[in-house]
N, C-alpha and C positions, 0 to 999 in steps of 0.2 A: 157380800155374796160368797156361800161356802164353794170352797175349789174341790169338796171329797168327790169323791169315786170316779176318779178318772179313770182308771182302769175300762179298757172294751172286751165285752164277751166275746167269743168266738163265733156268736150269730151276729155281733154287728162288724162282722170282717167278713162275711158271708157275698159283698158285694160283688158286680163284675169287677171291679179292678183294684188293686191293692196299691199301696205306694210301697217304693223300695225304701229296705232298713238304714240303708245309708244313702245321704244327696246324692244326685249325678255328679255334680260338680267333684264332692271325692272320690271317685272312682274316674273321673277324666270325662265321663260319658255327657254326652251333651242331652240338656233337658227334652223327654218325649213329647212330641204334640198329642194331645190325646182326641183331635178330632181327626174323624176321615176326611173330609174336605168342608174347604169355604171358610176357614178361619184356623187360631192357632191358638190355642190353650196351652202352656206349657209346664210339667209337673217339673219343680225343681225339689222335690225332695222336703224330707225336716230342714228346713235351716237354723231351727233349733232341737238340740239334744233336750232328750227327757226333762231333766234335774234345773236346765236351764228354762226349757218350757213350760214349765211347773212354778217354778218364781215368778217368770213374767207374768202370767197368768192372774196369780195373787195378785201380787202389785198392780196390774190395771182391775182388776174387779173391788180393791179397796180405795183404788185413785181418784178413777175417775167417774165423773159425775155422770153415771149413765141416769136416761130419761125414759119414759114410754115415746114411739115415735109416734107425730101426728101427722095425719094425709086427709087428703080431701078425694072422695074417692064417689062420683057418680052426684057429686052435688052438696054429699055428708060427710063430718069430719068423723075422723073413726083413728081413733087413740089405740094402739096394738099394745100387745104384752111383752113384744120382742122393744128390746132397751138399745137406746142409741146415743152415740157423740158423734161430736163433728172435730176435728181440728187442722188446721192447715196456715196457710201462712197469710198478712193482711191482705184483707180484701178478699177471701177465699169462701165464698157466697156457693149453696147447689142447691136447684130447685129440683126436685120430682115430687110426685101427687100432689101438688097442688099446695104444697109446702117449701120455705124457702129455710135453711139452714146456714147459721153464722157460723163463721169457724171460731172456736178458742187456741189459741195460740199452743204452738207444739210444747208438750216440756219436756225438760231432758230425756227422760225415759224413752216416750214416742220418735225422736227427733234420731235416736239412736236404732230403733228398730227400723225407722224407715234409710237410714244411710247402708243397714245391713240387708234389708229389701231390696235399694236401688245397686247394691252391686253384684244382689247375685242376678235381677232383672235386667240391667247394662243401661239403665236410665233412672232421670229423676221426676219426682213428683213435692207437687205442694203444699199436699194434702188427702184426710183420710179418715173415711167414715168407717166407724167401731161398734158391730150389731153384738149384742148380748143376747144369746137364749138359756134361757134360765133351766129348764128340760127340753127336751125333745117333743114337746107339744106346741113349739112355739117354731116357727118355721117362716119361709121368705116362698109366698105363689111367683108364676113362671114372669123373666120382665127381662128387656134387656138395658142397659148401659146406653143409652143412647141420647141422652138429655143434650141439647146446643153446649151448655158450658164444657163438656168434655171433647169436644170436638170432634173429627170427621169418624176417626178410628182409633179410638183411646185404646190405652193400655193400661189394666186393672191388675194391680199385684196382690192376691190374696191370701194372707198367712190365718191358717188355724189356729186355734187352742182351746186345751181342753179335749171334751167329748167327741169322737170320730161320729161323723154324722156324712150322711150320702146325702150328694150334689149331683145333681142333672142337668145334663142341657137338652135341646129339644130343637132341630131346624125348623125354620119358619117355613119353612114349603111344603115337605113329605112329612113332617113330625119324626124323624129320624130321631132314636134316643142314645144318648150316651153318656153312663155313669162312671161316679169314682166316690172311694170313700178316702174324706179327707182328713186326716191324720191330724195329733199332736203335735202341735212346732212344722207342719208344711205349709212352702209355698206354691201357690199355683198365680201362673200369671196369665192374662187372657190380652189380644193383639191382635195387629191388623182387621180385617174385615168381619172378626169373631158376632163382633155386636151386631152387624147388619144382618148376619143369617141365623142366629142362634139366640136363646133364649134360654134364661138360666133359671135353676130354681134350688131351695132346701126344702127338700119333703117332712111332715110333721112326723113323727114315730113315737110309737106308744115307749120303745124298746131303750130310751137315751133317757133316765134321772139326773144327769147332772150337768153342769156348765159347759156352753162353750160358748168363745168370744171371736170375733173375727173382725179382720183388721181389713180395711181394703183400702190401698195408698194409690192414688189416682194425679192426674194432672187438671186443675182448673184454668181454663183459658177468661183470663181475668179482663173483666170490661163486657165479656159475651153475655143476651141477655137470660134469662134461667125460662126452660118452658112453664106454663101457666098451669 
């Protein structure tokens, strides 16, 4: 998978919210919620610089063994163009649409991104589902986190890479929207009650040609059983 044209124009910064040039964590500043209420999203910045996120980047789009993901969606199975892994630690099983997903074992590389995740998130996770969109016509409709094996009120760390692509959430009751556009090398972590009122999505965009990969490092409560 080619990693060119990272580079974003200045109509794909165009969004409501920008991320800051440097993490909060270096400037002292503690991570912003970027919801008004009924949950806590929280933007902690690049937690990788450029040149660093630009390697990684390669290195997982030549590593790992990304797949088409399949779901079972209304009855029918429907194989997408967005590309998926699984990895997490034994036994690390997650079911959504209708699909059940084995984890492959972390390797060095991931086991490292995720210890750099959980300390600027202040916890840990087991594991971590890895979406590939190849351009910006490839996208994730609105859905929230809420699967049994994640349990009551999970907490989802998601690091970007690549292509700045806008992400939305959307409250379940008034349809309240609230955007950001999510940068190269940032993380965003989502918490507490976020799942139960809010619904997330990536919107498809004619305006994105090239890659971007996303990491999302989660907690499986192992034994629990996966929804159907």
């Amino acid at each position: 998978m080619s990693t060119r044209a990272l580079n974003v124009t200045a109509a794909q910064r165009s969004f409501e919210w920008q991320a800051d040039a440097d993490p909060p964590a270096a400037s002292g500043m503690p991570p912003r919620n970027l919801l008004p209420r009924d949950g806590e999203v929280h933007d902690h910045g690049r937690l990788y610089a450029e040149d660093e996120a630009t390697a990684l980047l390669t290195q997982l789009c030549e590593a790992v063994p990304f797949r088409p993901d399949e779901l079972v969606i209304a009855g029918k199975r429907v194989v997408t163009s967005r590309l998926v892994a699984w990895y997490g630690d034994d036994g690390a099983k997650y079911g959504y649409s209708g699909a059940t997903k084995v984890a492959l074992p972390f390797t060095p590389t991931l086991r490292a991104v995720k210890e750099r995740v959980e300390r600027a998130a202040g916890c840990t996770f087991n594991a971590c589902l890895l979406n590939l969109y190849p351009t910006g016509q490839e996208g994730m409709s609105w859905h929230s986190d809420d699967e049994p094996a994640l349990g009551r009120s999970p907490i989802i760390a998601s690091l970007s890479l690549g292509a700045a692509r806008r992400f939305d959430f959307r409250h379940k009751r008034d349809r309240e929207k609230v955007s950001v556009t999510l940068e190269h090398g940032q993380l965003l972590v989502m918490r507490g009650v976020t799942q139960h009122h809010w619904q997330h999505a990536l919107p498809k965009t004619a305006k994105v040609h090239s890659v971007r990969v996303n990491l999302t490092f989660r907690t499986i409560l192992l034994g629990r059983p996966e929804r159907p």
